[in-house]
N, CA, C and O atoms as a GROMACS GRO file, in nm:
protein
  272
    1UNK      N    1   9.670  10.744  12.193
    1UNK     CA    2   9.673  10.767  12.050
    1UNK      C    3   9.818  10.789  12.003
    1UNK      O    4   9.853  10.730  11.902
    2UNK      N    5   9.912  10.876  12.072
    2UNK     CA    6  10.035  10.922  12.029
    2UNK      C    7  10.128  10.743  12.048
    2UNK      O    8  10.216  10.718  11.967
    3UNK      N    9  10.096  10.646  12.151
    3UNK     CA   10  10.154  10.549  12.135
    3UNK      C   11  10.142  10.481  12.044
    3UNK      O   12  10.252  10.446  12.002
    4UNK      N   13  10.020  10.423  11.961
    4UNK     CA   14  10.009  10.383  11.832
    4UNK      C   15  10.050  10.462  11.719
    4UNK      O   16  10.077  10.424  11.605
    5UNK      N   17  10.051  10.584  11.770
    5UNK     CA   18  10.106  10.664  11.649
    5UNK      C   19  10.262  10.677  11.621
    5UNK      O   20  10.299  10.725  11.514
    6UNK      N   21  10.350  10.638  11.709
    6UNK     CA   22  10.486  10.554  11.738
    6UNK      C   23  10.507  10.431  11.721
    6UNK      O   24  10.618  10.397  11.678
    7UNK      N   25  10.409  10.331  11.750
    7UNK     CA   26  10.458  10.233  11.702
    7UNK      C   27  10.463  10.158  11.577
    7UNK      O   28  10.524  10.060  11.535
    8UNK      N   29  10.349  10.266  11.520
    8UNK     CA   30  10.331  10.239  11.381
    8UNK      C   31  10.452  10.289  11.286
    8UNK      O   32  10.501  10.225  11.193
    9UNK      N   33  10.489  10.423  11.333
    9UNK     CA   34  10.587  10.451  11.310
    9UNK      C   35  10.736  10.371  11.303
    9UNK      O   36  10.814  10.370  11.208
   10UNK      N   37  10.751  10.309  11.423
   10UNK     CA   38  10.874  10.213  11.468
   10UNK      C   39  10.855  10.090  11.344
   10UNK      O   40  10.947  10.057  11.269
   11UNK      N   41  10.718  10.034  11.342
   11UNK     CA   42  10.694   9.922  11.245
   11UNK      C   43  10.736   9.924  11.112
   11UNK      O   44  10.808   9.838  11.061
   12UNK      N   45  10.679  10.046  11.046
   12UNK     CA   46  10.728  10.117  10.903
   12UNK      C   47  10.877  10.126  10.895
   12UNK      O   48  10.948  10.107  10.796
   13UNK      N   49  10.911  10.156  11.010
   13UNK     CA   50  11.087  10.191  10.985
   13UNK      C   51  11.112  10.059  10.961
   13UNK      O   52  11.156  10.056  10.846
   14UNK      N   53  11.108   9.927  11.012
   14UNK     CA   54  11.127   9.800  11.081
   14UNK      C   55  11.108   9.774  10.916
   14UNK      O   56  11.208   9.787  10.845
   15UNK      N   57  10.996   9.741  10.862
   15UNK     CA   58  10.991   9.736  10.754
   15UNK      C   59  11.023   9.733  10.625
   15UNK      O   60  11.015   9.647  10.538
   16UNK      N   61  11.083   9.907  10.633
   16UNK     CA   62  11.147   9.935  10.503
   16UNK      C   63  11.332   9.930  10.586
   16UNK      O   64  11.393   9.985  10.495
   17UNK      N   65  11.381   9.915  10.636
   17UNK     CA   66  11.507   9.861  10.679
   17UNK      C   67  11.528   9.715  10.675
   17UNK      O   68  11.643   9.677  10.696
   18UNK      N   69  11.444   9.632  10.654
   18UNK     CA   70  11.448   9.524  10.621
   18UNK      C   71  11.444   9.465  10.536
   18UNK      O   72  11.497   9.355  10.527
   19UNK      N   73  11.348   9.547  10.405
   19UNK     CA   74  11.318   9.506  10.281
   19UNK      C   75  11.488   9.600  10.232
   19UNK      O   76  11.552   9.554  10.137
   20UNK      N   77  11.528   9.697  10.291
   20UNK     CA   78  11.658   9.771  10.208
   20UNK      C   79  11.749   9.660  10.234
   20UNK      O   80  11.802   9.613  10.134
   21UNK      N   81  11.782   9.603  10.357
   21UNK     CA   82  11.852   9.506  10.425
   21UNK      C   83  11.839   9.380  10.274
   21UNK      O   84  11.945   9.362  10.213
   22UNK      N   85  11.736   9.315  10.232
   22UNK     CA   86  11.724   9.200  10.186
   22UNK      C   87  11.756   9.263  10.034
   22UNK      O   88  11.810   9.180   9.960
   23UNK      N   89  11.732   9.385   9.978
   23UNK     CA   90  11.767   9.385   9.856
   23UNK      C   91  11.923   9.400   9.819
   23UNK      O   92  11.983   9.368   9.716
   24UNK      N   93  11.967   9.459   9.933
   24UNK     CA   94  12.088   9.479   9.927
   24UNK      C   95  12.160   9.354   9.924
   24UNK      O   96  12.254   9.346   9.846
   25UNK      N   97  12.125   9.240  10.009
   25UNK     CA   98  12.186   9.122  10.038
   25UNK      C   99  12.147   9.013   9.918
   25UNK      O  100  12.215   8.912   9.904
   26UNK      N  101  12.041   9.039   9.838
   26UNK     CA  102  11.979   8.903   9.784
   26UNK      C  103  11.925   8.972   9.626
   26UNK      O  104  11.878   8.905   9.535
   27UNK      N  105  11.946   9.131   9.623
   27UNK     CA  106  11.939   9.175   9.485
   27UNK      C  107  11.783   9.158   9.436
   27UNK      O  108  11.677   9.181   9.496
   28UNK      N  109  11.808   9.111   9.315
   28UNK     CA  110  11.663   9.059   9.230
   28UNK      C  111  11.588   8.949   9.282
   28UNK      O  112  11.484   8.919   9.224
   29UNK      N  113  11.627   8.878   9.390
   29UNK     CA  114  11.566   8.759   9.457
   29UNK      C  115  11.519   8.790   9.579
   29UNK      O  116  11.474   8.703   9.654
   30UNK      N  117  11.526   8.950   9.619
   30UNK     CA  118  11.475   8.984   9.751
   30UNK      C  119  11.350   8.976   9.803
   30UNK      O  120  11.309   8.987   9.919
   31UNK      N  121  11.267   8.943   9.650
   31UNK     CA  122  11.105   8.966   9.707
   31UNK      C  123  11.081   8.802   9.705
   31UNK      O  124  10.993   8.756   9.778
   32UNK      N  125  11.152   8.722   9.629
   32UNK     CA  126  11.141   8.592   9.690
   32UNK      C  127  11.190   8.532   9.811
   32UNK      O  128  11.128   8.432   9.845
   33UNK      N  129  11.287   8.568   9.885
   33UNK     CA  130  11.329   8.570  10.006
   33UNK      C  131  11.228   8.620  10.110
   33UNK      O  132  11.223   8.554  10.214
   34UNK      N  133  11.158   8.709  10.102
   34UNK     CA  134  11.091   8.758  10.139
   34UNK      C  135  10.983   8.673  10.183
   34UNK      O  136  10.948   8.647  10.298
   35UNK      N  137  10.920   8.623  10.040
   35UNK     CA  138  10.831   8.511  10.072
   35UNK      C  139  10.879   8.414  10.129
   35UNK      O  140  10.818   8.399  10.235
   36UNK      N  141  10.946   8.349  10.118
   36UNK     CA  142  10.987   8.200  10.205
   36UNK      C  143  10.992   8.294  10.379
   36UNK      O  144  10.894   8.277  10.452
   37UNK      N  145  11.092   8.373  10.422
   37UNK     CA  146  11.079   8.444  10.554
   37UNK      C  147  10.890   8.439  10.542
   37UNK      O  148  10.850   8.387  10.646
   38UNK      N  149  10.820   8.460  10.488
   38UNK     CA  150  10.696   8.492  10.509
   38UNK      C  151  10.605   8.332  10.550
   38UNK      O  152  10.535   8.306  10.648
   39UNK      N  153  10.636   8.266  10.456
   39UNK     CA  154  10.574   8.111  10.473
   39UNK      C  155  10.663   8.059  10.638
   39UNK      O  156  10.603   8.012  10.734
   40UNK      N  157  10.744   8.072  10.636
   40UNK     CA  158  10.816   8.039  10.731
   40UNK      C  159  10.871   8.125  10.865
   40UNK      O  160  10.992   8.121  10.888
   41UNK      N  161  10.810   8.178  10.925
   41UNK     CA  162  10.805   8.360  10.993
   41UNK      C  163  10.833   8.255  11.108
   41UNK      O  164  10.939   8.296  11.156
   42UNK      N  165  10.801   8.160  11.167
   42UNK     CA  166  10.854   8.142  11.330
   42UNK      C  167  10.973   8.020  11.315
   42UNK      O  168  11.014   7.958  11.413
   43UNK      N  169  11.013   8.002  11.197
   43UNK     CA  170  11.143   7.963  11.183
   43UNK      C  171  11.283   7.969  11.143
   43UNK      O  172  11.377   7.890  11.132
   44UNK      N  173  11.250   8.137  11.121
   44UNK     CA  174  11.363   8.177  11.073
   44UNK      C  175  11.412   8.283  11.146
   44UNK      O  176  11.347   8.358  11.219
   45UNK      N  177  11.539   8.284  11.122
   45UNK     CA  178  11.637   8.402  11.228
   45UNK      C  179  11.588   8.501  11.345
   45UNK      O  180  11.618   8.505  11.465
   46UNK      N  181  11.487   8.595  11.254
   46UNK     CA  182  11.414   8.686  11.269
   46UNK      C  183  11.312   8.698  11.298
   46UNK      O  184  11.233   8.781  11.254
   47UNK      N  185  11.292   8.605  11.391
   47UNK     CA  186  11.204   8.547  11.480
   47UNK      C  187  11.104   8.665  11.540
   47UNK      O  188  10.982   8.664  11.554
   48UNK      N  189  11.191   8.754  11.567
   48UNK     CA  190  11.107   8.839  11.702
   48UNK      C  191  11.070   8.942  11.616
   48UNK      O  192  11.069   9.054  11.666
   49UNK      N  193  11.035   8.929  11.473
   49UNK     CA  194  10.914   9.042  11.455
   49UNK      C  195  10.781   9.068  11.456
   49UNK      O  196  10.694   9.012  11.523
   50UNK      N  197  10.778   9.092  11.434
   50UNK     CA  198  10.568   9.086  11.432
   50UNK      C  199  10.516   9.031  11.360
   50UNK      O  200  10.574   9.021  11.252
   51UNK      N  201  10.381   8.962  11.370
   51UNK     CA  202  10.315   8.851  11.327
   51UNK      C  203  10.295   8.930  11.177
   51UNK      O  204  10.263   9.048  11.183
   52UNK      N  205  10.311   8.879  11.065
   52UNK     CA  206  10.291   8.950  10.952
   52UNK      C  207  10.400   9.054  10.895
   52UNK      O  208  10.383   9.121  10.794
   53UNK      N  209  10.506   9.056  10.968
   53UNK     CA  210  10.624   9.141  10.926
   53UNK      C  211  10.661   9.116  10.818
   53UNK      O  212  10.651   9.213  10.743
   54UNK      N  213  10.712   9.000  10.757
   54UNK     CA  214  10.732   9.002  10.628
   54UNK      C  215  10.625   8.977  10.514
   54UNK      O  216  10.646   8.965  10.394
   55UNK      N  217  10.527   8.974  10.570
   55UNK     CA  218  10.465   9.019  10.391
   55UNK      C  219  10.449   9.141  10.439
   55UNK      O  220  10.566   9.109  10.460
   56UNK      N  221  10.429   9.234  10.474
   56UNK     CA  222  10.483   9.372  10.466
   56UNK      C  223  10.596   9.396  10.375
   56UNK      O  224  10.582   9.438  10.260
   57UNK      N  225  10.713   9.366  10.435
   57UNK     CA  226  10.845   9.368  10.433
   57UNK      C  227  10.822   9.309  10.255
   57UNK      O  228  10.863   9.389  10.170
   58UNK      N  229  10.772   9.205  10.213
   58UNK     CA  230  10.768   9.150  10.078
   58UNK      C  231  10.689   9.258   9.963
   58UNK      O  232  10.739   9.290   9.854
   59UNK      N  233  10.563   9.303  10.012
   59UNK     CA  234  10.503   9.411   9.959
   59UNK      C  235  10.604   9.562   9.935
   59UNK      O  236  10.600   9.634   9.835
   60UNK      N  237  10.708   9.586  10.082
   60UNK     CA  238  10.795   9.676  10.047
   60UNK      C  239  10.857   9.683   9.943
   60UNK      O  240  10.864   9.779   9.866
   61UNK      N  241  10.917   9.561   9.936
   61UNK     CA  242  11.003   9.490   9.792
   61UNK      C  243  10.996   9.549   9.695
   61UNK      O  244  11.074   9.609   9.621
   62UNK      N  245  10.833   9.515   9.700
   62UNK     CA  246  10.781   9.502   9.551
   62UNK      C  247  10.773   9.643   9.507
   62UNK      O  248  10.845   9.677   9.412
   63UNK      N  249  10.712   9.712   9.552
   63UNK     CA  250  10.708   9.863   9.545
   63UNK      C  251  10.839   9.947   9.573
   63UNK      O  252  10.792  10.061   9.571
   64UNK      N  253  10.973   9.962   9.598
   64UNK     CA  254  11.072   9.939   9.613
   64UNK      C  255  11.143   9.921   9.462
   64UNK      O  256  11.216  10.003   9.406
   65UNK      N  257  11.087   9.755   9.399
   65UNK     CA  258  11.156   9.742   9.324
   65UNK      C  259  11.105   9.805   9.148
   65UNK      O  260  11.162   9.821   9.040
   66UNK      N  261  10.950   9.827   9.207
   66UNK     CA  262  10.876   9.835   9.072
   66UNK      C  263  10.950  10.026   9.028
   66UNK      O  264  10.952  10.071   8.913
   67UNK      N  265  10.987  10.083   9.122
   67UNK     CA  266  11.040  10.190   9.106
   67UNK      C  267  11.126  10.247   8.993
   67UNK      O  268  11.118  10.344   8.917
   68UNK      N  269  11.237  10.116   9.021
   68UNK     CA  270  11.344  10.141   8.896
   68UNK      C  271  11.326  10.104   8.744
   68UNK      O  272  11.416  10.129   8.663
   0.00000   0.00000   0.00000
C-alpha cells in the first residue's frame, strides 16, 4: 500500500513539474502543447513517461491556468 502511495505521489510531482515546465516555456499555448505531446505521447522527446502522462499534465494546465 505505502508503494502505491509513493508512486502516486512521484506521478503528481511528474505532473505538475511538467505542466510548470510547459507554461513557463510555451505561456498561453501550454495547454495546446500539451495536447499534441498527448496525441503524439510515443513520439515525442518525453518518451519515458507514463502511458497517459500528458493528458494529465494537459488537465494540470488547465486548472493551473483557469486560476489566474
Amino acid at each position: 500500500m505505502f508503494n502505491c502511495f509513493r508512486r502516486r505521489s512521484t506521478s503528481r510531482a511528474l505532473i505538475e513539474s511538467d505542466a510548470r515546465d510547459l507554461i513557463e516555456r510555451y505561456g498561453d499555448n501550454a495547454y495546446s502543447e500539451a495536447r499534441v505531446r498527448q496525441s503524439d505521447e510515443a513520439r515525442i522527446i518525453d518518451s519515458n513517461r507514463p502511458a497517459g502522462h500528458w493528458e494529465r499534465v494537459k488537465h494540470e494546465i488547465k486548472r493551473q491556468q483557469s486560476k489566474k
